[in-house]
PAKOL-734772 format. One record per residue: residue number from 1; x, y, z of N, C-alpha, C in turn; chain. Coordinates in steps of 0.2 Angstrom, whole numbers. Layout:
<nodes>
+-----+-------+-------+-------+-------+-------+-------+-------+-------+-------+--------+
! num !   n_X !   n_Y !   n_Z !  ca_X !  ca_Y !  ca_Z !   c_X !   c_Y !   c_Z ! chaine !
+-----+-------+-------+-------+-------+-------+-------+-------+-------+-------+--------+
! NUM !     X !     Y !     Z !     X !     Y !     Z !     X !     Y !     Z !      A !
...
+-----+-------+-------+-------+-------+-------+-------+-------+-------+-------+--------+
</nodes>
This chain:
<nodes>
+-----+-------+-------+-------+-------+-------+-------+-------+-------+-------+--------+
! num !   n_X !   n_Y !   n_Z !  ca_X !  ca_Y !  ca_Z !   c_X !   c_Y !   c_Z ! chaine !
+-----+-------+-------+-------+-------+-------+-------+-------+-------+-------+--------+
!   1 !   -29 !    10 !   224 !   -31 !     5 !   219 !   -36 !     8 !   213 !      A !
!   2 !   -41 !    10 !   215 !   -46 !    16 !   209 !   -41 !    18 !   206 !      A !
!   3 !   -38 !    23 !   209 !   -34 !    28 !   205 !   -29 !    25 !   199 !      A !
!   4 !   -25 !    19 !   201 !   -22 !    18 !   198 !   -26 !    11 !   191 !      A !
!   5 !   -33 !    10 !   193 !   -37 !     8 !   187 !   -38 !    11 !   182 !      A !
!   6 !   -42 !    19 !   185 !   -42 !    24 !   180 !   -37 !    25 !   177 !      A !
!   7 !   -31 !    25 !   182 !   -24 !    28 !   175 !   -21 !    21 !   169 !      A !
!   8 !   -26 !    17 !   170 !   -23 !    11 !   165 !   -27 !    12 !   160 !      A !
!   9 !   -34 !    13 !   163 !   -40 !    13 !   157 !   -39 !    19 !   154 !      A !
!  10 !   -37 !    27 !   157 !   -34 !    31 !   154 !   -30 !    33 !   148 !      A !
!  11 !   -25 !    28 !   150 !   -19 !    26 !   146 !   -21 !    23 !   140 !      A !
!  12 !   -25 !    18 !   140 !   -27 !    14 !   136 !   -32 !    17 !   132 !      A !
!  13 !   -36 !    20 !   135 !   -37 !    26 !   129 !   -37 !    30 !   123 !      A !
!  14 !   -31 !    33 !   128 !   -26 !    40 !   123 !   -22 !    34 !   119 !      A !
!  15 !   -21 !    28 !   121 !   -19 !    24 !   117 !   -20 !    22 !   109 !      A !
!  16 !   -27 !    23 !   110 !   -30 !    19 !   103 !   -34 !    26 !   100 !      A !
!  17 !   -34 !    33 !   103 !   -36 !    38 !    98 !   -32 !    40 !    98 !      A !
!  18 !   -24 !    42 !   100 !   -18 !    45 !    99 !   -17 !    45 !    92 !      A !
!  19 !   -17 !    38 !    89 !   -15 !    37 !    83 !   -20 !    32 !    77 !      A !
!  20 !   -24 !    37 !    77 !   -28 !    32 !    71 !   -28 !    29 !    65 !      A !
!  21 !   -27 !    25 !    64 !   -25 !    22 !    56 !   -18 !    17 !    57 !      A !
!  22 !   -16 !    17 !    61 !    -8 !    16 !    61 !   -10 !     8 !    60 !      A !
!  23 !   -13 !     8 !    62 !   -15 !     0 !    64 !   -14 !    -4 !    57 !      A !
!  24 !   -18 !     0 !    52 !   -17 !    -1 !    45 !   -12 !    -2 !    42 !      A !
!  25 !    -6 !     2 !    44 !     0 !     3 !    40 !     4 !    -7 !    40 !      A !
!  26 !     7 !    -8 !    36 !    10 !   -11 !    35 !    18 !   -12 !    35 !      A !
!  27 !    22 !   -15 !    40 !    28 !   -15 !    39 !    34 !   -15 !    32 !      A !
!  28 !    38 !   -13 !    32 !    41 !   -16 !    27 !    42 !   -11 !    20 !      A !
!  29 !    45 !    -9 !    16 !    46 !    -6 !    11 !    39 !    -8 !     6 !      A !
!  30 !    38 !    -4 !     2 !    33 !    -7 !    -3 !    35 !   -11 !   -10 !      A !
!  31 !    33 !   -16 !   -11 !    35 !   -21 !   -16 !    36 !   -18 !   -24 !      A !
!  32 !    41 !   -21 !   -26 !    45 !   -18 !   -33 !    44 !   -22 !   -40 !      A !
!  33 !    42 !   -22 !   -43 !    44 !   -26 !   -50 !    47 !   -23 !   -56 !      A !
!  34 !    51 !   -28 !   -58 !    55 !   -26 !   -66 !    52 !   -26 !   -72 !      A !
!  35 !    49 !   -23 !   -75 !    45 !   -25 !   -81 !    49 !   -29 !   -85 !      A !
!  36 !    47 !   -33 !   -87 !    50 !   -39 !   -93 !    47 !   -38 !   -99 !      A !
!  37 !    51 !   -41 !  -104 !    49 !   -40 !  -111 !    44 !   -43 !  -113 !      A !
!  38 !    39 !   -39 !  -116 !    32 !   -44 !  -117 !    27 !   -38 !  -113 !      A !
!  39 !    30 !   -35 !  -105 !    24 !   -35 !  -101 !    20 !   -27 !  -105 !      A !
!  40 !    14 !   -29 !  -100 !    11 !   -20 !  -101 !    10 !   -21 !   -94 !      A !
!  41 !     7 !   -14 !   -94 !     6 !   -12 !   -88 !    -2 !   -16 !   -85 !      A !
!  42 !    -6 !   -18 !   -89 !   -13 !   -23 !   -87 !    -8 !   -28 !   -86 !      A !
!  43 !    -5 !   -30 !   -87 !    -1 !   -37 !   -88 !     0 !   -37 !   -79 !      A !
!  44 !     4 !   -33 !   -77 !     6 !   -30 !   -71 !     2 !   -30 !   -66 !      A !
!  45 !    -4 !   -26 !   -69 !    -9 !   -25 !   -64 !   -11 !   -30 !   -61 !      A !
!  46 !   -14 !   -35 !   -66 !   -19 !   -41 !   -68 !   -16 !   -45 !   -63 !      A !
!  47 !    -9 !   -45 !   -61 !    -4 !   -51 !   -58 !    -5 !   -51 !   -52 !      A !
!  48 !    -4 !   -41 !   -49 !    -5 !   -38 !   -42 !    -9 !   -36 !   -40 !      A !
!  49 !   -16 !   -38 !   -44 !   -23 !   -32 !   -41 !   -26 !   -35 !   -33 !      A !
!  50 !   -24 !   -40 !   -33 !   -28 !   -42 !   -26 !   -37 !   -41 !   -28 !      A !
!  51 !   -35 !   -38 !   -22 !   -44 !   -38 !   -19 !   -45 !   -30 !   -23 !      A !
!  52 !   -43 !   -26 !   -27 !   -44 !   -20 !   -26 !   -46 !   -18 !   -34 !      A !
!  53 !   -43 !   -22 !   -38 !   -45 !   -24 !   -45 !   -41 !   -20 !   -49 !      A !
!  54 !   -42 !   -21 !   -56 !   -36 !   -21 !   -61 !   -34 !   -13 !   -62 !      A !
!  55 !   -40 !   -10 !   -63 !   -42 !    -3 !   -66 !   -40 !    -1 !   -62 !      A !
!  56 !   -40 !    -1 !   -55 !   -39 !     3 !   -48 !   -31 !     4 !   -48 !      A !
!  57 !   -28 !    -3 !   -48 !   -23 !    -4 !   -48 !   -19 !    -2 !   -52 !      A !
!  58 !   -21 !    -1 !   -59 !   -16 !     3 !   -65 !   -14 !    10 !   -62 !      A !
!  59 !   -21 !    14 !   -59 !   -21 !    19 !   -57 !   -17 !    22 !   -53 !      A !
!  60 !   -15 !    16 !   -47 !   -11 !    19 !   -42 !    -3 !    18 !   -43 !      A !
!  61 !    -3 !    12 !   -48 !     5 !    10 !   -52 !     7 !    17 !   -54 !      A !
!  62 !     3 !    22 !   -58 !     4 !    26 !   -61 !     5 !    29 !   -57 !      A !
!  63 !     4 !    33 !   -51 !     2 !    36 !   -46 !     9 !    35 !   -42 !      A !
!  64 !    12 !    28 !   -40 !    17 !    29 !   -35 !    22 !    31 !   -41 !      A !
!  65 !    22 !    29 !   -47 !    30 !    29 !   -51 !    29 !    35 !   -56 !      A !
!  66 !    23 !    39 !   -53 !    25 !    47 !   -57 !    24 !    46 !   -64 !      A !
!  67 !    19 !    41 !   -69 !    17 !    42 !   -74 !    14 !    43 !   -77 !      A !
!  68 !    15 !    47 !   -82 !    11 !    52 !   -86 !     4 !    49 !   -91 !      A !
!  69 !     7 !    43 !   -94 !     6 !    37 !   -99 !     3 !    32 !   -95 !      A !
!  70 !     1 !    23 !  -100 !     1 !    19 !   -98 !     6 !    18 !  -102 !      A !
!  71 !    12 !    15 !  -107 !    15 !    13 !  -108 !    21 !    11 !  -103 !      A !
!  72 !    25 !     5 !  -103 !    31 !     4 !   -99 !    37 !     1 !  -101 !      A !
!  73 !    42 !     1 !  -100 !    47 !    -2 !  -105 !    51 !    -8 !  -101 !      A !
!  74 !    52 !   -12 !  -104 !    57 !   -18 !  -102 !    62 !   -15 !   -96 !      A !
!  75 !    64 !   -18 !   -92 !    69 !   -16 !   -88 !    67 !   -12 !   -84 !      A !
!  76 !    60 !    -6 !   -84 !    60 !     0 !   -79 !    57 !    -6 !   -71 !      A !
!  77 !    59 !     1 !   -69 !    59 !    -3 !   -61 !    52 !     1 !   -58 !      A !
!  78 !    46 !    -4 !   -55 !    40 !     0 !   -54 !    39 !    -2 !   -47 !      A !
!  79 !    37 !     2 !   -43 !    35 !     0 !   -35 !    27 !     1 !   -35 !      A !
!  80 !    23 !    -6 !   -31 !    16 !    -8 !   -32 !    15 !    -7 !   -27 !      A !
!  81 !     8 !    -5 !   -27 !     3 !    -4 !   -21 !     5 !    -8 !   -18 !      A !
!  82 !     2 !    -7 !   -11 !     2 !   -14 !    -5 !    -4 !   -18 !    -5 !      A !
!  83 !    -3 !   -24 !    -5 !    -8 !   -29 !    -5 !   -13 !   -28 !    -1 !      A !
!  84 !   -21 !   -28 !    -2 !   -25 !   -26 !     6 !   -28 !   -35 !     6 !      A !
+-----+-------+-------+-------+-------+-------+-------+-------+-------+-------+--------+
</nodes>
C-alpha cells in the first residue's frame, strides 16, 4: 500500500517537471488576418494587442511574417500573436 503511494506521488511528480511551460501552450493553429484596404499595421496591432499592447504587438506581427518594414499591402495574409 506505501509502495504503491509513493509510485503515484512519484509519478505525479516527474509529471509536472517533465515538461514545463507546456501548460502555457495553447491549442489550435495561430490566428490569421487579411489586411484590407485602408489598414496599417497600427491599425492591426491596435485591434489584436490584448493585454500585451500596441508597440509589443507590432513587433511580434513583424517577427512571425518575416518583415523587414512596417508597411503592409491590402490582401497580404498576416499570422498574429496568440492572445495572453
Amino acid at each position: 500500500m506505501l509502495f504503491c503511494l509513493l509510485l503515484a506521488v512519484a509519478g505525479a511528480l516527474f509529471t509536472l517537471v517533465s515538461v514545463p511551460g507546456q501548460a502555457a501552450d495553447q491549442p489550435g493553429s495561430a490566428p490569421v488576418v487579411i489586411v484590407q484596404p485602408g489598414d496599417t499595421l497600427w491599425d492591426i496591432a491596435t485591434r489584436h494587442s490584448g493585454v500585451r499592447g500596441r508597440d509589443a504587438t507590432i513587433e511580434e506581427i513583424r517577427r512571425l511574417n518575416h518583415l523587414d518594414g512596417y508597411s503592409v499591402d491590402a490582401g497580404q495574409r498576416l499570422t498574429l500573436p496568440r492572445q495572453r
